[in-house]
C-alpha positions as CSV (number, residue, x, y, z in Angstrom):
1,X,35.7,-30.9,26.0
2,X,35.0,-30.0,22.8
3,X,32.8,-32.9,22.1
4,X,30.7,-31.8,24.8
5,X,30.5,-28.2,23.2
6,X,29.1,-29.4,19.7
7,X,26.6,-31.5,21.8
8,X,25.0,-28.6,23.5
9,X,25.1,-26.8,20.0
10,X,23.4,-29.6,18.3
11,X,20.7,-29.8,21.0
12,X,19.8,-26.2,21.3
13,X,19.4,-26.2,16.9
14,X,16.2,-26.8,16.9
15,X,15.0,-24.4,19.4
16,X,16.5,-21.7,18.0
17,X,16.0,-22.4,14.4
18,X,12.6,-20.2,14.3
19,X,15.2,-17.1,15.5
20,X,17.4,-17.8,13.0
21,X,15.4,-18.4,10.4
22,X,12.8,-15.9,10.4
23,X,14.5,-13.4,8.3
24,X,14.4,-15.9,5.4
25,X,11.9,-15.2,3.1
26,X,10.7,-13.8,-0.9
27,X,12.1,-10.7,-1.5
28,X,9.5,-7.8,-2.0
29,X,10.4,-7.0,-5.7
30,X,8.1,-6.1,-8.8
31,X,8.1,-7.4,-12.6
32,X,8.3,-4.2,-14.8
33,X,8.5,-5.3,-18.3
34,X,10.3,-8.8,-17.7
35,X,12.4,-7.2,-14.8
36,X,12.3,-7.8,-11.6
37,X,12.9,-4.8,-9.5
38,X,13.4,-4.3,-5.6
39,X,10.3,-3.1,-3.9
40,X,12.0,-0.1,-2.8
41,X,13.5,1.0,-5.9
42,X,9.9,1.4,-6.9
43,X,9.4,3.4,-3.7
44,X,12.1,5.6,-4.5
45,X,10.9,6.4,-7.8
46,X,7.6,7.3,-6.2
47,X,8.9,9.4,-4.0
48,X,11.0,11.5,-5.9
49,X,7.4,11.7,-8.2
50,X,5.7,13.3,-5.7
51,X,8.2,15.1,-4.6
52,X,8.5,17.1,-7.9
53,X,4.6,17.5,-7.7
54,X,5.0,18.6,-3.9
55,X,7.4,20.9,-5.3
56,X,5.0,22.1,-8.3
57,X,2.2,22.6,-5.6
58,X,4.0,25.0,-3.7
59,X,5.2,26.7,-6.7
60,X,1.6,27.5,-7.8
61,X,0.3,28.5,-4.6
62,X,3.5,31.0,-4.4
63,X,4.6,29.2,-1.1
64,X,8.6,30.2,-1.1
65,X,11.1,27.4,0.9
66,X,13.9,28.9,2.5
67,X,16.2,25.9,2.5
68,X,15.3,23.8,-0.8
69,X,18.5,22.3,-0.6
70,X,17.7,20.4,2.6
71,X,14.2,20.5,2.2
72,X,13.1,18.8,-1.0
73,X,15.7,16.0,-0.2
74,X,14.5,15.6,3.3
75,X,10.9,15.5,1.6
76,X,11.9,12.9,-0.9
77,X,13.3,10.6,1.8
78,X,10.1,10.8,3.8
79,X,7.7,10.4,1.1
80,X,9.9,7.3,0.4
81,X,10.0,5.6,3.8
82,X,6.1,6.2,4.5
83,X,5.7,4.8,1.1
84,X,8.0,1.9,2.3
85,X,6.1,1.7,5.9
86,X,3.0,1.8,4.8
87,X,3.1,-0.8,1.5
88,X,5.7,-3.5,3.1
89,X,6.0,-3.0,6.7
């Protein structure tokens, strides 16, 4: 019985290698100084950039957030993930 088990396994491998396989591939990641460092790390750090010049621009146009806790946070995280959507899909 089992014989017949690891023969269905072994025939169906090939088909199903593409599925299983497609995950497999180079890493997004940049080289800062000799470093190589994940490609959203670099997002991140982006983020949280414009997020402080978000911040600034509201600032200087006297715009006052109710929440900031929540808000800036909330800002830095999306500013991150569009980054992240729109550089590496």
């Amino acid at each position: 019985m089992k014989a017949r088990g690891a023969w269905r396994i072994a025939k169906c491998w090939p088909a199903s290698a593409p599925f299983v396989l497609a995950g497999c591939g180079r890493a997004p990641s940049f080289d800062i100084l000799g470093s190589f460092f994940p490609a959203w790390l670099v997002c991140l750090a982006a983020g949280l950039l414009l997020t402080v010049v978000f911040r600034w621009l509201l600032l200087r146009i006297q715009i006052v957030i109710a929440a900031p806790i929540l808000t800036y946070p909330s800002l830095a995280v999306l500013i991150t993930l569009a980054l992240w959507l729109t550089f590496f899909r």
